[in-house]
NUPAVEX-392863 format. One line per field, with one value per residue (C-alpha): z, x, y; residue number from 1; residue in three letters. Coordinates in Angstrom, 3 decimals, decimal comma, always signed. Layout:
# residues N
w <- (Z / ...)
u <- (X / ...)
v <- (Y / ...)
num <- (NUM / ...)
residu <- (Ala / ...)
# end
This chain:
# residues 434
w <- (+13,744 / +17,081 / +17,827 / +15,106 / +16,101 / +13,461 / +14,772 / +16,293 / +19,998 / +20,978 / +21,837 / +18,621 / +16,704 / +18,527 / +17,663 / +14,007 / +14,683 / +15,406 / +12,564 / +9,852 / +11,795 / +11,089 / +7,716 / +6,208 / +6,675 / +4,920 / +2,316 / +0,123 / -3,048 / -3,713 / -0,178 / -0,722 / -1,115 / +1,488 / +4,068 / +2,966 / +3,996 / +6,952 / +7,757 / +7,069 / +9,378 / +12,424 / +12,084 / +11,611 / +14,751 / +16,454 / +15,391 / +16,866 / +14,179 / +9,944 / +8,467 / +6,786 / +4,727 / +4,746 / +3,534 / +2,469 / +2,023 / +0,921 / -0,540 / -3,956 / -3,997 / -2,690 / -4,892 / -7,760 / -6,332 / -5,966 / -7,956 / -10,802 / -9,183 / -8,470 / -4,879 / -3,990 / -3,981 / -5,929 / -9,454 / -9,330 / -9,428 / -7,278 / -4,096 / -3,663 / -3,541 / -0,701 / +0,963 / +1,416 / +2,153 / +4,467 / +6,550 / +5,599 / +6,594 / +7,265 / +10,359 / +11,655 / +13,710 / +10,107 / +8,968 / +5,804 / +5,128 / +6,339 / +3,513 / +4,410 / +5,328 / +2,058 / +0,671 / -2,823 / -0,376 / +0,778 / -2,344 / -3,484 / -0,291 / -1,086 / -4,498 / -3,527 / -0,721 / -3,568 / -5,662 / -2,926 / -2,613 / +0,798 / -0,020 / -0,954 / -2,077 / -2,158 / -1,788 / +1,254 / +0,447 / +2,145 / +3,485 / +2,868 / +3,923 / +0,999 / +2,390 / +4,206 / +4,813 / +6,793 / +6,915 / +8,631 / +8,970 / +10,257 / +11,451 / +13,513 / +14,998 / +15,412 / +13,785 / +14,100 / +12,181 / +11,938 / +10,036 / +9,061 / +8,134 / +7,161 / +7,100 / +5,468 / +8,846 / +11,351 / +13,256 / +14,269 / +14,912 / +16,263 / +17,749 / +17,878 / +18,970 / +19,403 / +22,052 / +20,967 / +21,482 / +19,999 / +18,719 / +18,073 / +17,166 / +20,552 / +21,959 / +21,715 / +19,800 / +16,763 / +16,608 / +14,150 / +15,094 / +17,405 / +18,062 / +15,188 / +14,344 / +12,374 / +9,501 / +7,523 / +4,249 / +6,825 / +9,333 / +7,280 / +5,948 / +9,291 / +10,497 / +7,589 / +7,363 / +11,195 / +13,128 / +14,780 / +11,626 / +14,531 / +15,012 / +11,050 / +10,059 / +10,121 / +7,009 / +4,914 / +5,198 / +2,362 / +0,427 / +1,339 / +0,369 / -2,501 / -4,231 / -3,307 / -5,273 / -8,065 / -8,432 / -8,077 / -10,770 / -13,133 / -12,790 / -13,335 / -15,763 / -13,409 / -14,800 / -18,083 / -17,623 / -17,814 / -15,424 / -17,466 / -20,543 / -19,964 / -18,930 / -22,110 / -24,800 / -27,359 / -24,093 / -23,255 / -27,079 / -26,869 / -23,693 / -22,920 / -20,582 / -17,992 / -14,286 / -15,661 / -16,850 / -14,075 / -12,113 / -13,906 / -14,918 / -10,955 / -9,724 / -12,667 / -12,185 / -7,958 / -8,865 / -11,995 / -8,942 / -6,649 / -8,928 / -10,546 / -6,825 / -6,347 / -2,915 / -2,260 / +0,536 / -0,168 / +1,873 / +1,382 / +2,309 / +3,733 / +2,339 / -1,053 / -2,159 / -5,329 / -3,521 / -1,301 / -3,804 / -6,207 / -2,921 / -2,475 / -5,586 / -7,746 / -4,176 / -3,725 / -7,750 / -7,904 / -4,519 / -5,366 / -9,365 / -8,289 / -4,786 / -2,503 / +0,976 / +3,250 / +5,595 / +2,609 / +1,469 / +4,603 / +4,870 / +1,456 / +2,010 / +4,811 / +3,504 / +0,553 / +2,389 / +5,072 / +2,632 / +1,042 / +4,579 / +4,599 / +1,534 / +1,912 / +5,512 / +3,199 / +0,508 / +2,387 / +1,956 / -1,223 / -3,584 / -6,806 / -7,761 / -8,555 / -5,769 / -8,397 / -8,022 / -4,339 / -4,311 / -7,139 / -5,565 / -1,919 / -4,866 / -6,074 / -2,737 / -1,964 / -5,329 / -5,397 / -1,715 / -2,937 / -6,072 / -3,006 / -3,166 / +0,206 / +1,446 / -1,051 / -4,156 / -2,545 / -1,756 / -4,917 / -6,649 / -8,624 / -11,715 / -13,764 / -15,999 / -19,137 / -19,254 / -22,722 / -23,756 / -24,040 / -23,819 / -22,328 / -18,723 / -17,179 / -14,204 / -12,581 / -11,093 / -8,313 / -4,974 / -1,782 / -3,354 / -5,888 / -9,661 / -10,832 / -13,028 / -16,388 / -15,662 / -13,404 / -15,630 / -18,062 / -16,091 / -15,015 / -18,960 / -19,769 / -17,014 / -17,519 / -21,002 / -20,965 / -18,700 / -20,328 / -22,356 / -25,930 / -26,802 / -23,099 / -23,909 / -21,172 / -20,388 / -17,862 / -17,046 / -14,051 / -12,394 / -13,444 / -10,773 / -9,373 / -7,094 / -4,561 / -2,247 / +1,397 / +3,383 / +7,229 / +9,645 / +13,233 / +16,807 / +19,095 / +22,605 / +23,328 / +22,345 / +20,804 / +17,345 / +15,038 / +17,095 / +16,366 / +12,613 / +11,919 / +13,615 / +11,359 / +7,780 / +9,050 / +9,225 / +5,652 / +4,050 / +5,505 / +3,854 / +1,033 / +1,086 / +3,334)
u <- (-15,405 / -14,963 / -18,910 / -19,646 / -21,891 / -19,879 / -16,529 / -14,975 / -14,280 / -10,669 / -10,104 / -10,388 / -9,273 / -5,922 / -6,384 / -6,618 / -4,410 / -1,836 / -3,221 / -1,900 / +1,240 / +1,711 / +0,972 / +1,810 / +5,881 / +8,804 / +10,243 / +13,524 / +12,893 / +10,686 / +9,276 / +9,410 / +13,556 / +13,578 / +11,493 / +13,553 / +16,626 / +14,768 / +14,773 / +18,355 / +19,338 / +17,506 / +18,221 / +22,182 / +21,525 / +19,905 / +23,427 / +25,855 / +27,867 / +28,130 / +26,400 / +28,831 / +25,533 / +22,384 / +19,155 / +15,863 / +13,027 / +10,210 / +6,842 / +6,005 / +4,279 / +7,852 / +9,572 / +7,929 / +7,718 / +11,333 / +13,274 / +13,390 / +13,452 / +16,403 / +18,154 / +18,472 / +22,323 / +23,863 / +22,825 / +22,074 / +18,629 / +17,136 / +17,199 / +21,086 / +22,242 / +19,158 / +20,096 / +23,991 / +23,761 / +21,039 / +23,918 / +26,393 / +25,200 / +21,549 / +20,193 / +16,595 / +15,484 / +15,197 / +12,392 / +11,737 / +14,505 / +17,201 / +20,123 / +19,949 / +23,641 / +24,517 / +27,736 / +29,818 / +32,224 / +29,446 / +27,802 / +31,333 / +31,759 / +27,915 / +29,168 / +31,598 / +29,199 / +27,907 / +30,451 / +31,549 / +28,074 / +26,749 / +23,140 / +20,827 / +17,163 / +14,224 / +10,688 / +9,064 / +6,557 / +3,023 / +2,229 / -0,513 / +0,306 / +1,121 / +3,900 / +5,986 / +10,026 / +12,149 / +16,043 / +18,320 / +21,651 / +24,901 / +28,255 / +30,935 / +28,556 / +25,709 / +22,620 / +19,600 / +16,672 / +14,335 / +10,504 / +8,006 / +5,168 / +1,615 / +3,034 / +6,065 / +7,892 / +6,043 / +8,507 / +6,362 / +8,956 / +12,977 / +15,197 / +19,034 / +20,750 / +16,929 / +16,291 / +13,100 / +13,109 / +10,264 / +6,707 / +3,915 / +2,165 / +2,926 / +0,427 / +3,395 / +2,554 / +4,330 / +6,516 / +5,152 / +1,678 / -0,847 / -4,352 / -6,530 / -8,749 / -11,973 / -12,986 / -15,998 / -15,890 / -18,092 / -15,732 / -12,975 / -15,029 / -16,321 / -12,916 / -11,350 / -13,719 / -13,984 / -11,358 / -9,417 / -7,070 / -4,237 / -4,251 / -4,090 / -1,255 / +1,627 / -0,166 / +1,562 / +4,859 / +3,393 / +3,274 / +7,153 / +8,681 / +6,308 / +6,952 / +10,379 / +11,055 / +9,223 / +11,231 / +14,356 / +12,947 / +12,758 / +16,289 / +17,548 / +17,387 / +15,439 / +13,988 / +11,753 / +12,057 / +7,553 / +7,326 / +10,098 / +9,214 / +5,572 / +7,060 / +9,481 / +8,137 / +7,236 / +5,121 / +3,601 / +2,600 / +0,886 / -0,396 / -1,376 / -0,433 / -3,262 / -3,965 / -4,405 / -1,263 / +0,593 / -0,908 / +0,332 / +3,729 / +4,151 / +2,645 / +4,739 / +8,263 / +8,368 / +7,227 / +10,414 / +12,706 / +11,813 / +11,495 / +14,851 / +16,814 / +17,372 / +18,656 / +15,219 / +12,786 / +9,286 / +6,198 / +4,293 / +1,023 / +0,284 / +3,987 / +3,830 / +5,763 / +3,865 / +0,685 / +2,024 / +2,730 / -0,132 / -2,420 / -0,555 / +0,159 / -2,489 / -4,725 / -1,481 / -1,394 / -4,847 / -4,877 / -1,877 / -3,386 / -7,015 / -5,704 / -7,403 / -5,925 / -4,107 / -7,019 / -8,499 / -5,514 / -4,275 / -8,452 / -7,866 / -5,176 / -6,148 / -9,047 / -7,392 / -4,569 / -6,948 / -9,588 / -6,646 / -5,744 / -9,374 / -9,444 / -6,177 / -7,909 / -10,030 / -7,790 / -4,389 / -1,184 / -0,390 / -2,939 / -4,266 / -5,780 / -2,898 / -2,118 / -2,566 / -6,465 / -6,338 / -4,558 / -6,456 / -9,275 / -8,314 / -7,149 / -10,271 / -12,072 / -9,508 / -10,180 / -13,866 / -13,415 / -11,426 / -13,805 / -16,447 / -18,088 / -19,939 / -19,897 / -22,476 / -20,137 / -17,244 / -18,694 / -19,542 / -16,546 / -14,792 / -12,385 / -11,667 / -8,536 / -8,328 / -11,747 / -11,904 / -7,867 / -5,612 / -6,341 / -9,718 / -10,940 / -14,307 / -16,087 / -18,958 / -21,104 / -23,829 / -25,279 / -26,155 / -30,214 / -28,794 / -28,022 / -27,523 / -30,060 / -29,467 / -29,585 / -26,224 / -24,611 / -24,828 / -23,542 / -20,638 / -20,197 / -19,459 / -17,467 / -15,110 / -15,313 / -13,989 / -10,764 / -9,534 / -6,645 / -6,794 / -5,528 / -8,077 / -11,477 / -13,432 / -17,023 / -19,151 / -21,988 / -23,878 / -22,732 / -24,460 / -27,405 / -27,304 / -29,338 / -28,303 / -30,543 / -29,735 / -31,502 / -30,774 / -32,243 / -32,368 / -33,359 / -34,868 / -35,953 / -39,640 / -40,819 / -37,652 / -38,245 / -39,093 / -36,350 / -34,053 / -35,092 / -35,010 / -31,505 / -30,495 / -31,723 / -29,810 / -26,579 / -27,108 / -28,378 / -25,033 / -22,857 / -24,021 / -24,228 / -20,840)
v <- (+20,242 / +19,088 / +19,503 / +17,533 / +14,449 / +12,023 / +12,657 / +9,302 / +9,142 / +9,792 / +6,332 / +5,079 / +8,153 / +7,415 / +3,525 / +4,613 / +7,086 / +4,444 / +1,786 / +4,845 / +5,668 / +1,667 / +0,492 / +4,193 / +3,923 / +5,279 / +2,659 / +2,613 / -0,203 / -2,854 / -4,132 / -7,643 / -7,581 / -5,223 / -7,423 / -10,412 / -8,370 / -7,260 / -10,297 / -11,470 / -8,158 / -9,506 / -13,189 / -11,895 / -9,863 / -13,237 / -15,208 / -12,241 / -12,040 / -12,227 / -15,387 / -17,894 / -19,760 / -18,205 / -20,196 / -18,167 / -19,987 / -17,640 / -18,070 / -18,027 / -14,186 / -13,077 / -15,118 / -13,546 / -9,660 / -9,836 / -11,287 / -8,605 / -5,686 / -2,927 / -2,894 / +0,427 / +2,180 / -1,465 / -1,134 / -4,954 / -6,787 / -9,813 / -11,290 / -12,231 / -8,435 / -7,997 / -10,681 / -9,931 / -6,677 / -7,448 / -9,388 / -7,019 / -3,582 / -4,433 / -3,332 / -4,534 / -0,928 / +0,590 / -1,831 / -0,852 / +1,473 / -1,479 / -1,202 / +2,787 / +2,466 / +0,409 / +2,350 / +1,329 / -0,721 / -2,368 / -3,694 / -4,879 / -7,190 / -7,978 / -8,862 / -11,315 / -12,737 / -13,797 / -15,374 / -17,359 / -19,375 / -18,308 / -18,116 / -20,771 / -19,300 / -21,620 / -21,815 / -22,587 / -25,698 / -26,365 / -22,946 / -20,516 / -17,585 / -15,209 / -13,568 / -15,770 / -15,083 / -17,420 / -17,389 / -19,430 / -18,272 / -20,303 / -19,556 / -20,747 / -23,941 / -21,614 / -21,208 / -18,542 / -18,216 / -15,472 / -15,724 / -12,577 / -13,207 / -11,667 / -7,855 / -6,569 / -5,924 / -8,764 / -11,287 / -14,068 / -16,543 / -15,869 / -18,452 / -19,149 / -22,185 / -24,534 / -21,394 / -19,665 / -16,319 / -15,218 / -17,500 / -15,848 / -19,355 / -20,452 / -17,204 / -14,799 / -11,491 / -10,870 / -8,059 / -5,378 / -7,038 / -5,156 / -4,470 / -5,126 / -1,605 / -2,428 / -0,655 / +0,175 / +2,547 / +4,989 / +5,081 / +5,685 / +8,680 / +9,970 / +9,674 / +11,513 / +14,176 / +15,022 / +14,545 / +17,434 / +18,240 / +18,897 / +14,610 / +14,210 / +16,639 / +13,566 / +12,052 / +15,255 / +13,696 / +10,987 / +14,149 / +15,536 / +12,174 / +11,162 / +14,257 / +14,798 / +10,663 / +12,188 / +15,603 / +13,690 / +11,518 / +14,018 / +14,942 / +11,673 / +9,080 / +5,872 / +2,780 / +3,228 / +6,939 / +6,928 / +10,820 / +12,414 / +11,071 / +13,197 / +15,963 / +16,648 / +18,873 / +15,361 / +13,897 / +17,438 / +17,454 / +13,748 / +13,377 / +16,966 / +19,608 / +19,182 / +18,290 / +14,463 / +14,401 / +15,609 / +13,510 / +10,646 / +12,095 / +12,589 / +8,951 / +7,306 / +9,229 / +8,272 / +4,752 / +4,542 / +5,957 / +3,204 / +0,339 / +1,219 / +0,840 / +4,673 / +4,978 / +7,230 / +6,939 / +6,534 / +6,723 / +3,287 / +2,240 / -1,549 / -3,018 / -1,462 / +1,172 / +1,742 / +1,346 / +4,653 / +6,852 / +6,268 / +6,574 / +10,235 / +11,901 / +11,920 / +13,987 / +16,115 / +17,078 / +17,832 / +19,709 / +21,871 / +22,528 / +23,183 / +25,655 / +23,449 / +25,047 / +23,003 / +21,280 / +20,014 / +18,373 / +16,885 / +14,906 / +13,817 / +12,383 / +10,674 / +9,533 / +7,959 / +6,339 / +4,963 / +3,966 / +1,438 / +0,236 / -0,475 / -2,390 / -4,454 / -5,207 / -7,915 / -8,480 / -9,158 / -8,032 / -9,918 / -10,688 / -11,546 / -8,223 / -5,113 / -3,044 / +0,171 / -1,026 / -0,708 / +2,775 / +4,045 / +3,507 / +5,253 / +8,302 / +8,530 / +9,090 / +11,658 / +13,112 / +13,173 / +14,673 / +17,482 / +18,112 / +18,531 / +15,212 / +13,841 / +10,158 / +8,937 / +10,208 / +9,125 / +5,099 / +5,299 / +6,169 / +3,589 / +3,427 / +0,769 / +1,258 / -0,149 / -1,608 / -1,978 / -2,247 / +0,641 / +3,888 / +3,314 / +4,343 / +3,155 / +5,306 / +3,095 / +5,261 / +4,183 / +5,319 / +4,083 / +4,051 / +2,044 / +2,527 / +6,318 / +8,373 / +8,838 / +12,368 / +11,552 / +9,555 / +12,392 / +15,309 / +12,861 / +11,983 / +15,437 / +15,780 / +13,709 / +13,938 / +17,815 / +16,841 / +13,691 / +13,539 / +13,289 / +9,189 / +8,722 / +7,155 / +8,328 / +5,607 / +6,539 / +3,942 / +2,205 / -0,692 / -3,896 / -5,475 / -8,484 / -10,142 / -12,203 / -14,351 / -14,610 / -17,221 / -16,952 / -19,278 / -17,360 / -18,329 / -15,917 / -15,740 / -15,767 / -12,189 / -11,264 / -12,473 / -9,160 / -7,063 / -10,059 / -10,187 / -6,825 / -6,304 / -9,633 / -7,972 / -4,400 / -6,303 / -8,322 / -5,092 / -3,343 / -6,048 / -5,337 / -1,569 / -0,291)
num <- (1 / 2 / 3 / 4 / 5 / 6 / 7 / 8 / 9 / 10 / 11 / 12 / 13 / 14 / 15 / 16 / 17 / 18 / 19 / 20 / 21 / 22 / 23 / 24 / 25 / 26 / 27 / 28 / 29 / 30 / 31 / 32 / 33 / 34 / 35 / 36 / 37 / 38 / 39 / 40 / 41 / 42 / 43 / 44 / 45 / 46 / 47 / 48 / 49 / 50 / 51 / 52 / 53 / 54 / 55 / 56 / 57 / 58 / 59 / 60 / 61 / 62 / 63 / 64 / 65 / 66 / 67 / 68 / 69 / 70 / 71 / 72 / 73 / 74 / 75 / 76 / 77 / 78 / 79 / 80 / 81 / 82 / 83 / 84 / 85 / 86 / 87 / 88 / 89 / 90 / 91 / 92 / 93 / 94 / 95 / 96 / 97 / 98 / 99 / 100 / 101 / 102 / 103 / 104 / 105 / 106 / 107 / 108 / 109 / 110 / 111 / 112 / 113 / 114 / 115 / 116 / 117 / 118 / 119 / 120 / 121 / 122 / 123 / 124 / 125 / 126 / 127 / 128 / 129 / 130 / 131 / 132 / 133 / 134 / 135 / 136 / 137 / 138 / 139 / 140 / 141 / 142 / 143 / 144 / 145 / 146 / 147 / 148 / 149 / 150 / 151 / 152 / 153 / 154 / 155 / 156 / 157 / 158 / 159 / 160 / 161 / 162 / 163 / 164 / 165 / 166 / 167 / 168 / 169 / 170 / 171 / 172 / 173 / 174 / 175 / 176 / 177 / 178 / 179 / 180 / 181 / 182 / 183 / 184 / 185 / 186 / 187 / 188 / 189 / 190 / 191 / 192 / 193 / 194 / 195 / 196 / 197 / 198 / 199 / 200 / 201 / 202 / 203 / 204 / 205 / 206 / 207 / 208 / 209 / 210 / 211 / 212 / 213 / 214 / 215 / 216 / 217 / 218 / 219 / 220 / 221 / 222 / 223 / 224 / 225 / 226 / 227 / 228 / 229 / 230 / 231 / 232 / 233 / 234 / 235 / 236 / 237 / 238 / 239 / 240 / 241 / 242 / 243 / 244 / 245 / 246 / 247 / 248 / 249 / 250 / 251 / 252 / 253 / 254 / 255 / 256 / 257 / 258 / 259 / 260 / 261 / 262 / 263 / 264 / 265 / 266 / 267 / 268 / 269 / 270 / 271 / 272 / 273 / 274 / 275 / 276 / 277 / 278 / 279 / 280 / 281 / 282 / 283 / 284 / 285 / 286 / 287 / 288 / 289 / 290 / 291 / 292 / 293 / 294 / 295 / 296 / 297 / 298 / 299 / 300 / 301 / 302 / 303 / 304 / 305 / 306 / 307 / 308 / 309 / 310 / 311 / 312 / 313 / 314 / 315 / 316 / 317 / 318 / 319 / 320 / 321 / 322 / 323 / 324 / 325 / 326 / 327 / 328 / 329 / 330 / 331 / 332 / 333 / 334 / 335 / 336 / 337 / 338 / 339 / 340 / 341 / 342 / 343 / 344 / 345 / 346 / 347 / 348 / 349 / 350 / 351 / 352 / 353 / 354 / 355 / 356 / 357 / 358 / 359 / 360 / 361 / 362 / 363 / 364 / 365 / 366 / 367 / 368 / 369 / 370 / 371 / 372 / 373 / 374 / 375 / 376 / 377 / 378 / 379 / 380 / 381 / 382 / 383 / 384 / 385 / 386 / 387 / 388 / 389 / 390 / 391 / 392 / 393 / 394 / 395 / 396 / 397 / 398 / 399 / 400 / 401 / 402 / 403 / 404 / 405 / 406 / 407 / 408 / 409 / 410 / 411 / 412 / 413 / 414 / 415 / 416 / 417 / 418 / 419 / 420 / 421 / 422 / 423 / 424 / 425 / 426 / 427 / 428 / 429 / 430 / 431 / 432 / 433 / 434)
residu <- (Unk / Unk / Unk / Unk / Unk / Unk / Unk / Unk / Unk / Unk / Unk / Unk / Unk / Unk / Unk / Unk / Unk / Unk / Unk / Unk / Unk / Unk / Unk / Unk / Unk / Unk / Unk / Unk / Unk / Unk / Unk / Unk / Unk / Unk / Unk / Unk / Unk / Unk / Unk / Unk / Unk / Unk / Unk / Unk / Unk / Unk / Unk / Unk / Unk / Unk / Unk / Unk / Unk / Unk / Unk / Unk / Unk / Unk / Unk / Unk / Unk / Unk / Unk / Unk / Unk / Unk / Unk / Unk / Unk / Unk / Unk / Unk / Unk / Unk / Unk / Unk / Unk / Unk / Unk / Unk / Unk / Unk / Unk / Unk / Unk / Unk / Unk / Unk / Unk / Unk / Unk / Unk / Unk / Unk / Unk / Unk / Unk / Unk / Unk / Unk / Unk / Unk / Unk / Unk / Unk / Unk / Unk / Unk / Unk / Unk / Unk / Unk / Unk / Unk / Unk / Unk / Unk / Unk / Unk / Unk / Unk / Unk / Unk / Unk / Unk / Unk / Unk / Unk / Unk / Unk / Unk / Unk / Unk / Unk / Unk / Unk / Unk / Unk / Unk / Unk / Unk / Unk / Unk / Unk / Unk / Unk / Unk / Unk / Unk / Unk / Unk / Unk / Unk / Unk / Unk / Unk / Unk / Unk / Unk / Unk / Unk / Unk / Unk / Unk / Unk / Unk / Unk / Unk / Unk / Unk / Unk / Unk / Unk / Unk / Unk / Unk / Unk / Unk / Unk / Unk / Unk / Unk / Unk / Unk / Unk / Unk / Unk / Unk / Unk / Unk / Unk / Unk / Unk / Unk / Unk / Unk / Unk / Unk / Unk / Unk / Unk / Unk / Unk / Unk / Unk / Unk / Unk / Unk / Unk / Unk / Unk / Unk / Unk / Unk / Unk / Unk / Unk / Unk / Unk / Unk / Unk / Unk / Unk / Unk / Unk / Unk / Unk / Unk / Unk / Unk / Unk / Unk / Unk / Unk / Unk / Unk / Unk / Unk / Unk / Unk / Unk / Unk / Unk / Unk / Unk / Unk / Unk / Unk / Unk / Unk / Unk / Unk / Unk / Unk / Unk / Unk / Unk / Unk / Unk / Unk / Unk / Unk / Unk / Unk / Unk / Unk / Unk / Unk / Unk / Unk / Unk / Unk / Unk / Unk / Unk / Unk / Unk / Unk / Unk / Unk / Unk / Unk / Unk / Unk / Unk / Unk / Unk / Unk / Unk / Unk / Unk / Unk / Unk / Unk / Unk / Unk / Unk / Unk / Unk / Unk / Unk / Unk / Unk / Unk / Unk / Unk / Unk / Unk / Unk / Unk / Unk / Unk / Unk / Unk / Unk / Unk / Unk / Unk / Unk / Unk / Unk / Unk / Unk / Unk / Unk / Unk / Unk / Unk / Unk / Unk / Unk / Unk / Unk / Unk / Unk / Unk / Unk / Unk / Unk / Unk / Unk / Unk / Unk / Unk / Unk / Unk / Unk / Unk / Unk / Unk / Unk / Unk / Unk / Unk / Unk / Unk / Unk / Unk / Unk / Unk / Unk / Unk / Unk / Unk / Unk / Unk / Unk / Unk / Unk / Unk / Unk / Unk / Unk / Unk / Unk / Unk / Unk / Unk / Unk / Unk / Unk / Unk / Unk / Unk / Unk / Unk / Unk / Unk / Unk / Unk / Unk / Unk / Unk / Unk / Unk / Unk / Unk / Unk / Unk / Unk / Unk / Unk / Unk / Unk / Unk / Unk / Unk / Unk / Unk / Unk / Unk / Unk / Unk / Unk / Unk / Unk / Unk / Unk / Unk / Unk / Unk / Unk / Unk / Unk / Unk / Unk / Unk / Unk / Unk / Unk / Unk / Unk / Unk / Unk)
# end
């Protein structure tokens, strides 16, 4: 590999290196209660001391990705567990895994945090950032407030007593923020598929913790119960006793542990939990079922957990389309990877689920020449069509043309004008083709 003329320079393998190490984090719950008591910890930290009142004023994507949701170790639902413990026993340095030292004792005094009518939750009016946290807490004449915003775990804004510790509006850098790595669907690849697999080995611990939350799922009884439920002998009997299905008994059993509150870590993937482990398990199922050895695994994996950093790069953090889209998608370039697909199959791979209702899975096929032979679509048909489970209906088609005209007025230099044009219609035909 390391003679290979795609592989990235060090500099920027380390810079996407880093970009992973960043957005690819160990989570325990939901993420948007645990940011909002992520953010209670540090703005309790800020005051010195435990809040008296504590106002959260969040935007309306929190308000709605939290508030049903189980806290992990409590047994309770919502924001006002999150937020107490997050002045209780919350501390900031864990990020994501902040109510790690939550204990039974704990969630009582939580409980009657509670009771007494210490926290006022609102939402925060005339913003546009999607994910937007802000909590001011009060005590003893003081008052500190603390703000993340546009990540999961970025401060942009700290201050205690009018004193402004921290503004990253002002020109400060946010904390959690950092250098900005551009990505392209080729880079991703090139990266994936050619770095030194030495620099890439950290990306198995998605696959220790992923699978260890769905293990511990099946032991347990968490949430709807979805992984075990497949795995019992009436689920084995409906669903089938195939690679599919334990891919989806594995991706659904860690996703019932963490949206039930177990007190489990997960590995997530830009803020999402869910997003993490259906980005890991259905490569590290299909790796460990098919024998694929242990370099193969650890580039599929990094290619699908990179390829959804690449995609929420575009998309943001919160959005209107489901994060199982996103992480389906980064699984199915790992997947078609490990099934020994190049770049061409894998920017071309795309699921839709439940195109047409229940039970029904689409597979648009295309390459970079443009729509797929028939002869393609064919062999793919049958493909599919002998490994999908029996209540699966399996459609295999081309994606539909459209054209789109592109009218781009350019100024050149005397005697630069074709050099300029032609470098002008490379860039437009690149958006358009990764």
């Amino acid at each position: 590999m390391k003679n290979d003329p795609n592989m990235i320079a060090q500099e920027e393998r380390k810079r996407i290196i880093d970009l992973i190490n960043r957005e690819v984090v160990p989570a325990i719950g939901c993420t948007e209660p645990i940011a909002v008591a992520l953010c209670v910890a540090r703005a309790t930290e800020t005051l010195g001391r435990t809040p008296e009142k504590i106002a959260a004023r969040l935007s309306a994507n929190i308000l709605k990705n939290a508030m049903g949701v189980g806290i992990p170790g409590t047994g309770m639902i919502g924001l006002p567990i999150a937020i107490a413990l997050g002045a209780l026993v919350g501390r900031s340095e864990y990020k994501l895994e902040v109510l790690r030292d939550a204990t039974p004792e704990a969630v009582e005094r939580g409980r009657r945090y509670i009771d007494e009518k210490r926290i006022a939750i609102s939402l925060k009016e005339h913003i546009e950032e999607k994910l937007y946290i802000e909590i001011e807490a009060e005590a003893n004449g003081h008052r500190a407030t603390a703000v993340i915003a546009g990540g999961h775990t970025s401060f942009v804004y700290i201050a205690r007593d009018g004193e402004v510790l921290l503004d990253a509006a002002a020109g400060g850098k946010s904390e959690g923020g950092s250098e900005a790595v551009e990505l392209t669907l080729h880079k991703v690849w090139d990266f994936a598929t050619t770095a030194p697999v030495e620099e890439l080995r950290f990306i198995l611990e998605t696959r220790r913790l992923n699978k260890a939350a769905a293990e511990r799922s099946f032991e347990d009884n968490f949430g709807h119960c979805v992984g075990k439920t497949m795995r019992c002998e009436a689920g084995l009997r409906t669903m089938g006793d195939s690679v599919f299905s334990h891919i989806l008994a594995y991706t659904s059993a860690a996703c019932d542990a963490r949206m039930a509150g177990a007190m489990i870590p997960v590995m997530s993937n830009s803020g999402s939990g869910n997003q993490g482990i259906a980005a890991t398990m259905p490569v590290v199922v299909y790796a460990e079922e098919t024998g694929a050895d242990e370099e193969r695994l650890i580039r599929a994996l990094t290619l699908s957990h990179l390829t959804v950093i690449y995609i929420k790069q575009s998309l943001g953090r919160l959005s209107a389309l489901c994060g199982c889209v996103v992480a389906a998608s980064g699984s199915s370039c790992g997947l078609v990877y490990l099934m020994g697909g190049g770049f061409d199959e894998v920017a071309a791979a795309a699921v839709i689920p439940r195109a047409r209702g229940k039970g029904t899975v689409d597979v648009i096929a295309a390459t970079l020449e443009g729509a797929p032979s028939q002869a393609l679509l064919a062999q793919l048909q049958e493909y599919f069509q002998s490994r999908r489970e029996i209540a699966v209906d399996v459609l295999v088609r081309a994606p539909t043309s459209l054209t789109v005209n592109v009218t781009v007025k350019v100024k050149a230099q005397a005697g630069q004008r074709q050099a300029v044009l032609k470098q002008v219609e490379e860039t437009l035909r690149g958006w358009f083709t990764g």
